[in-house]
Residue, then its C-alpha position, 0 to 999 in steps of 0.5 A: x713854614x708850609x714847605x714849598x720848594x718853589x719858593x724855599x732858598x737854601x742861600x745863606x746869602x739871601x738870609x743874611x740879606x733879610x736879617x740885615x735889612x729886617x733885624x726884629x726877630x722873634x725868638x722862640x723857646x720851648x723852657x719848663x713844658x711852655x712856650x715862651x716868645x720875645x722880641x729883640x733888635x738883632x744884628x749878624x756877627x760879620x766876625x764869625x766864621x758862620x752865620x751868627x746873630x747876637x742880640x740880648x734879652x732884658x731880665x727876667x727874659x733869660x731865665x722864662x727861655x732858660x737860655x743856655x739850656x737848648x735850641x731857640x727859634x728865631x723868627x725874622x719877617x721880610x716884607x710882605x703885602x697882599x697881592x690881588x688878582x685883578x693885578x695879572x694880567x689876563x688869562x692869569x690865576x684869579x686866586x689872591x695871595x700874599x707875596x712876602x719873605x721869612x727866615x727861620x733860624x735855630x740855634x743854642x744861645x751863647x750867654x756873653x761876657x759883660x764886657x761882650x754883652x755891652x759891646x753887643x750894646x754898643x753896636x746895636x745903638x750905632x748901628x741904628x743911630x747912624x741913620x738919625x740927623x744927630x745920633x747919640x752914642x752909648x756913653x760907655x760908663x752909661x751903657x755898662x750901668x744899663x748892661x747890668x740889666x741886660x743878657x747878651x747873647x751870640x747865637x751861631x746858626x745851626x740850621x734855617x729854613x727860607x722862604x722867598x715868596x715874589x710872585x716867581x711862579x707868574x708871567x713877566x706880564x703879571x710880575x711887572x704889573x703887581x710891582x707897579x700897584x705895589x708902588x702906586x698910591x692906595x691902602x696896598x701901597x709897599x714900596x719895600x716890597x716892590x724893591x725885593x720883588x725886583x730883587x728877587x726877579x733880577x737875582x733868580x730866586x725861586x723859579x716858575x711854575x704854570x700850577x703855583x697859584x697861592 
């Protein structure tokens, strides 16, 4: 990501905000001089000691990243949504842009035990299911057959760079303002977007600036 200081965080906290409440990451290898990229649910290990996911891939994906080998990247995307200048208030930049958040996290993926990969397996499928009207829980025996196709993985988190992008660098004026169309009926409607600018705004993230316009 572009680096910007206005809007970079270093606050572990804020990231782990942003995996729990966006867990599709893109996981990004470079294996055998390509690039290679997927797409899986992830979920925060609440029992490690430091930042820590774990997912899994479907085979063959484990053997195109040659995971175990090296660094992966890992890409989560927050909300996000356009923001118009003809929402400042007046006086205000009339440049448009896009408000949003991004984490990008590196570490080494830990290949898991079969007993772990399935128990990995089991918690992503309650942890989604929890939400359902009648959820439907990983029958075990079921679960360790469909495993077998499966790698799991535990990736403690070497390093990040954040991004938290909510309209910081405007006035309070312009800030209401944009959640307010971001609430209202229409093709910019993003309600989720709106609750994270208020987020942001009521927990000081980032700070203003009179010369940010994009």
């Amino acid at each position: 990501m572009r680096h910007n200081p206005r809007h970079a965080t270093d606050d572990e906290q804020v990231v782990r905000q942003i995996i729990a409440d966006n867990p599709w990451a893109l996981l990004v290898s470079h294996h055998d001089g390509e690039l290679v990229a997927s797409h899986y649910p992830v979920l925060l290990d609440e029992d490690a000691e430091r930042l820590t996911v774990v997912t899994h891939v479907g085979r063959p994906d484990d053997r195109l990243h040659g995971l175990g080998d090296g660094e992966v990247l890992l890409v989560f995307q927050g909300q996000h949504g356009y923001v118009s200048p003809s929402w400042y208030a007046p006086g205000s930049s009339r440049a448009p842009t896009w408000n949003f958040s991004a984490v990008h996290c590196h570490g080494t993926p830990q290949i898991l035990s079969p007993d772990d990969n399935l128990a990995v397996l089991t918690r992503l499928t309650a942890h989604f299911e929890q939400h359902v009207d009648e959820p439907m829980w990983l029958d075990q025996d079921w679960g360790a057959r469909i495993a077998r196709g499966t790698v799991g993985l535990r990736i403690p988190i070497d390093r990040f760079t954040a991004k938290v992008k909510m309209s910081q660098d405007k006035d309070p004026v312009s800030v209401q303002n944009v959640i307010d169309h971001l609430r209202a009926p229409g093709p910019y409607r993003q309600p989720r977007l709106a609750d994270d600018m208020e987020r942001t705004r009521a927990e000081g993230i980032g700070h203003a600036s009179a010369d940010e316009t994009g």
